[in-house]
C-alpha positions in Angstrom: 3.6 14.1 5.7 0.8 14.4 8.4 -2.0 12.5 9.2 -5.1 13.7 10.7 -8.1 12.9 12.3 -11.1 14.4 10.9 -11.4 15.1 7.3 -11.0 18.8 7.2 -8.5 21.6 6.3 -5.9 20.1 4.6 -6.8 16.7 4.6 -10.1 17.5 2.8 -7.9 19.2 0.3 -5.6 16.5 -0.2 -8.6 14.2 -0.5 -10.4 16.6 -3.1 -7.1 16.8 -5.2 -6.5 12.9 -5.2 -9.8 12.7 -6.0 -9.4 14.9 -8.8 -6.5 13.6 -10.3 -7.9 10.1 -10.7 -11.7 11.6 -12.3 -10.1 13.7 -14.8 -7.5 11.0 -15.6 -10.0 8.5 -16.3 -12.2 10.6 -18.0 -8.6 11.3 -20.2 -7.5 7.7 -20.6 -10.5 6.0 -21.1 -12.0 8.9 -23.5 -15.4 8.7 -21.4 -17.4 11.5 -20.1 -18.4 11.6 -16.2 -21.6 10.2 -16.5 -20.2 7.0 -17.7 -17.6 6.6 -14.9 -18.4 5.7 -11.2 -16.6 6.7 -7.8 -16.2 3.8 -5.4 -14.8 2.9 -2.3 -11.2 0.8 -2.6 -11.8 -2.6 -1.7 -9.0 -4.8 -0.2 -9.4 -8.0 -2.5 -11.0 -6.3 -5.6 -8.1 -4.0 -6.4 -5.8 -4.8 -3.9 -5.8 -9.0 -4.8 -6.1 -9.2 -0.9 -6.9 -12.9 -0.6 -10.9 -11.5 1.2 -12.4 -8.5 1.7 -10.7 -7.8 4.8 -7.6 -5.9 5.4 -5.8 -8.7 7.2 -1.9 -8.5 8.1 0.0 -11.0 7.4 2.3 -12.7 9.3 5.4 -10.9 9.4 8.8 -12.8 8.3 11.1 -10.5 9.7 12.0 -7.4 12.4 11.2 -4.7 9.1 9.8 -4.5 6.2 7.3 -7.5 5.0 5.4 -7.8 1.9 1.3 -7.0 1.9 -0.1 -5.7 -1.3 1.8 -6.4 -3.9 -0.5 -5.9 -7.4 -1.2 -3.9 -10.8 -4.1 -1.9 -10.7 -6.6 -3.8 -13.0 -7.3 -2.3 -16.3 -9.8 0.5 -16.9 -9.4 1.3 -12.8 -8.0 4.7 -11.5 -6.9 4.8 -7.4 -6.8 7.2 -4.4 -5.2 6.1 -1.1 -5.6 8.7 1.1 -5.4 7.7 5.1 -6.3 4.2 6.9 -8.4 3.2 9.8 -6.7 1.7 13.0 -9.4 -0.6 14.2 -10.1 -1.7 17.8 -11.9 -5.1 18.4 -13.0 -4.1 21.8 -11.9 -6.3 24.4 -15.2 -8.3 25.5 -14.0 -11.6 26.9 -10.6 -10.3 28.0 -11.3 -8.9 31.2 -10.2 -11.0 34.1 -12.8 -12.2 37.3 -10.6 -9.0 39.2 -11.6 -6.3 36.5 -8.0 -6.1 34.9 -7.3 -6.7 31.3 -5.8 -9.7 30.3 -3.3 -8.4 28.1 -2.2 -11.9 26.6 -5.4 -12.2 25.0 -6.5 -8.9 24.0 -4.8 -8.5 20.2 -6.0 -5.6 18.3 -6.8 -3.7 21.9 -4.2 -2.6 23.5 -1.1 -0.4 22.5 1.0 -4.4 23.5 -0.9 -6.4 21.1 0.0 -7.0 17.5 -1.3 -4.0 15.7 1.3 -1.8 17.8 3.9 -3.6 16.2 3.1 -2.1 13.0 5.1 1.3 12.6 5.3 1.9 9.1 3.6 1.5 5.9 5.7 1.9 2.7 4.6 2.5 -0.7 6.2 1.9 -3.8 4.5 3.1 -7.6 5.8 1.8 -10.6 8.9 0.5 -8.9 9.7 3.9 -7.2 9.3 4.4 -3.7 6.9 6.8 -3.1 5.7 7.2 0.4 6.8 6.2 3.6 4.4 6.8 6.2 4.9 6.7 10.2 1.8 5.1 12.0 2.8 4.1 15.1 1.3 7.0 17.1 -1.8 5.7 15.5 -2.3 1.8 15.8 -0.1 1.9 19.1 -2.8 4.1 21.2 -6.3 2.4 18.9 -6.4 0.1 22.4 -6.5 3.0 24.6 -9.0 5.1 22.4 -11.0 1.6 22.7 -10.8 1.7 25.9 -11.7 5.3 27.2 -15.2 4.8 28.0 -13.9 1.9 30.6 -15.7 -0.2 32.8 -15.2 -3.1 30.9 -17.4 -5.1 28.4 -16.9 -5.0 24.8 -15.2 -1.7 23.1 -15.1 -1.1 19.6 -13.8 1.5 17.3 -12.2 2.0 13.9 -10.1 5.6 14.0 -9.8 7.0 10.8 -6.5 9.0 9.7 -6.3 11.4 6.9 -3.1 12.0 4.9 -1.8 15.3 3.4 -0.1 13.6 0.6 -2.6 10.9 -0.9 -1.2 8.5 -3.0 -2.5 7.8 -6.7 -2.1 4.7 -9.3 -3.7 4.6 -13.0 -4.6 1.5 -14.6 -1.7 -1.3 -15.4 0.8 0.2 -12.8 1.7 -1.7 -10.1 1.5 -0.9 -6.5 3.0 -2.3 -3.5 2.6 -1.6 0.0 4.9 -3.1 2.5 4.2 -2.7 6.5 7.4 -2.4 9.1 7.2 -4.4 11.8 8.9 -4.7 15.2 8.2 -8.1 15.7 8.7 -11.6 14.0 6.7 -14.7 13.4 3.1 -15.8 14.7 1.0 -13.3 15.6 -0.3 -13.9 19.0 -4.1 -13.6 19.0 -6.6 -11.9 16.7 -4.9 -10.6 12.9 -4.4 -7.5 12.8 -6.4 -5.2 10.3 -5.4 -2.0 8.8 -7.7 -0.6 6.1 -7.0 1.5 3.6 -8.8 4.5 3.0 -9.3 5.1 -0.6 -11.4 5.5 -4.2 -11.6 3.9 -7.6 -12.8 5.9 -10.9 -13.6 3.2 -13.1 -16.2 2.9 -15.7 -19.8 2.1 -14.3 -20.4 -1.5 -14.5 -17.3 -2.8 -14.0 -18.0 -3.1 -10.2 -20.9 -1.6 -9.5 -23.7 0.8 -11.9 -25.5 4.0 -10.3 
């Protein structure tokens, strides 16, 4: 597994091919031609049963592995994960009267605040472990790419990451992705959010129409 940060070489292969899989799959299943299906992006509450649009972590309940998307992929639907975005909030209103950061109050900015404790994400298809991906080198330096521009003021940034081995889930399977993390209880600050990077094949109006 690799993770990259621009959607080329091998990542844009291993996007094409996910993307593949789940249009001719559809097209297969649902015995409809291309014009009748749509490609969307994947959204967090729609076919993830996120409880909002956002990709929100919750709290974690223990020092490893804690429960985030746990769900079936809704009839009719056909998904791609294939990389996330470690967002940066910027750090506006965290800056001291002496120019230094005030670390205690900068979540989802620095490689200390709550998205660094994040280090893996594990996915399980169908009830078999699938993936297990390493994203600490990611979400632990999104404060310092925030940040590089300096000076102070408010710094924002989502960094997208491209996988070499997307993941992808027909309709009525079920899906869960669980997050390691290296702390316990309350986050302190700001919720962390890691989106997901993906695609739905699905028929057009289900969601959306062209």
């Amino acid at each position: 597994m690799t993770f990259y940060d621009k959607l080329e070489g091998d990542a844009r292969k291993a996007y094409e091919d996910s993307i593949g899989v789940i249009w001719a799959e559809a097209q297969r299943q649902l015995s409809l031609d291309e014009q009748a299906l749509v490609l969307r992006d994947l959204l967090a509450s729609e076919d993830m049963t996120l409880a909002t649009e956002s990709w929100l972590m919750p709290i974690p309940t223990t020092v490893g592995f804690n429960s985030w998307i746990n769900t079936t992929i809704d009839d009719t639907r056909f998904v791609a994960i294939y990389g996330f975005a470690a967002v940066s909030a910027g750090h506006s209103g965290n800056i001291t009267a002496g120019g230094a950061v005030d670390a205690a109050n900068s979540a989802l900015r620095w490689p200390s605040s709550n998205l660094a404790h994040v280090t893996l994400l594990r996915v399980t298809r169908g009830g078999k472990q699938l993936r297990i991906w390493q994203v600490q080198p990611f979400t632990a330096n999104v404060g310092i790419h925030a940040s590089d521009d300096a000076g102070g003021g408010a710094q924002n940034g989502a960094y997208n990451f491209y996988a070499d081995d997307p993941v992808t889930v027909f309709q009525n399977i079920p899906i869960k992705v669980e997050f390691f993390s290296t702390a316990s209880g309350a986050w302190q600050g700001a919720t962390p959010v890691l989106p997901l990077l993906g695609k739905v094949a699905e028929p057009e109006g289900k969601t959306i129409n062209r």
